[in-house]
C-alpha positions in Angstrom: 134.1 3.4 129.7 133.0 0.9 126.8 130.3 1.3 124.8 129.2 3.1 121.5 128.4 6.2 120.4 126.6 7.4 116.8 126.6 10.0 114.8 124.8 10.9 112.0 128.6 11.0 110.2 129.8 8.0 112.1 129.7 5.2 114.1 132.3 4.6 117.2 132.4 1.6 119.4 134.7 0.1 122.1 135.6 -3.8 121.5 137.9 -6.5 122.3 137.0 -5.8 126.3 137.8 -2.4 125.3 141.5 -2.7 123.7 140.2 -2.0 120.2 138.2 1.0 118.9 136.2 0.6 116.1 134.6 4.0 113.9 132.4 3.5 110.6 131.7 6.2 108.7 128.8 6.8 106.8 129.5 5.6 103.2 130.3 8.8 100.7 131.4 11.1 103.1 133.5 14.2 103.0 134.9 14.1 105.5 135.9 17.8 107.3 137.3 19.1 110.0 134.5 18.9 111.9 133.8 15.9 111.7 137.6 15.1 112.9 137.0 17.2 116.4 133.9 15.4 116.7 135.5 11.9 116.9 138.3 13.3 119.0 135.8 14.4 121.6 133.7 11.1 121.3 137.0 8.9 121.6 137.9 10.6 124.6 134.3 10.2 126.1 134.7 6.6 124.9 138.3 5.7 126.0 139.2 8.6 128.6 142.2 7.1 130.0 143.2 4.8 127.5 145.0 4.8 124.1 143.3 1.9 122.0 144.3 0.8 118.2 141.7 1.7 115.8 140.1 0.3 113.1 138.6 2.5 111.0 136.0 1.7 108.0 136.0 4.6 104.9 133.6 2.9 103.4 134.0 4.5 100.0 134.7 7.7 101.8 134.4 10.7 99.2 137.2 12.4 100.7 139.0 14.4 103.7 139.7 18.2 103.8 143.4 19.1 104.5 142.3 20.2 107.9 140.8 16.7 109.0 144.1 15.0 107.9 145.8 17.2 110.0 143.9 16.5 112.9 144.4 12.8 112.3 147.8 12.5 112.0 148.8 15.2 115.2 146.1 14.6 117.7 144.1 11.4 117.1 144.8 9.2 120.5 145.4 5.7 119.0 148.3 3.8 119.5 147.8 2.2 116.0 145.6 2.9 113.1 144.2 -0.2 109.8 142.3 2.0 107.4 140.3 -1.1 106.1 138.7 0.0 102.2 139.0 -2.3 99.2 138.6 0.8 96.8 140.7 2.9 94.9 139.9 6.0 96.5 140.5 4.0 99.8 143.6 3.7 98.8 144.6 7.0 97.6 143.2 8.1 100.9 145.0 5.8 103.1 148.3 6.6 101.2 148.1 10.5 101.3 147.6 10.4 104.9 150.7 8.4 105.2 152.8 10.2 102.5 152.0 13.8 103.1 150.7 14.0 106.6 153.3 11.5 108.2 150.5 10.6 111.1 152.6 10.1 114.7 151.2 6.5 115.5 152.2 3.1 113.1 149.1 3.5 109.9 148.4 0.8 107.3 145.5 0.3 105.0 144.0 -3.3 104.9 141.5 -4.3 101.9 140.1 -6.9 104.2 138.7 -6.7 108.1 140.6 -10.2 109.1 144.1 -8.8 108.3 143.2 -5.5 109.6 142.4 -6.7 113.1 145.5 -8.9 113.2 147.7 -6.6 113.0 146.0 -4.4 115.6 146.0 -6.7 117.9 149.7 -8.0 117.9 151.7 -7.3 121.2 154.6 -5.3 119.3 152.3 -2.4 118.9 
């Protein structure tokens, strides 16, 4: 099913005829393990049977809790993920999920939405 669904934490929508997710957080957010389960479950209603890249907007995100990086990197079903945010805390996010929590799908962090989207949408992933 394509679509979009909103939160008050976050934005998710189906593009590309589908093959590309797109989520938006709210700008600031800490982001917690909640939150995590509750994009799960509205991926799934989103993308049942598929496995789509993401791109994902922080949006000056604040921060995640521990438990919402874990949840990420073992259970998120994306077959890749571009964290697009042009900040330094964007960037310190981006790279602690890839350092520490090792996440089981190819990650990068893009400053820009262009690049991002490219290298989503290659055939090799």
């Amino acid at each position: 099913m394509c679509g979009k669904v909103q939160s008050d934490r976050f934005v998710l929508v189906s593009e590309q005829g589908c093959s590309l997710v797109r989520v938006e957080w709210q700008p600031g957010l800490d982001v917690t393990a909640e939150d995590a389960e509750r994009l799960l479950d509205r991926l799934q209603e989103l993308s049942p049977d598929e496995c789509p890249p993401m791109l994902a907007y922080l949006n000056g995100m604040a921060s995640l809790n521990r438990d919402a990086f874990r949840t990420f990197a073992s259970r998120l079903n994306v077959r890749a993920l571009a964290l697009v945010g042009p900040s330094g805390v964007d960037r310190l996010i981006a790279s602690f999920f890839l350092d520490v929590h090792g996440p089981r799908y190819p990650t990068r962090h893009f400053e820009e939405t262009a690049e991002a989207r490219q290298w989503l949408l290659q055939p090799s992933l």
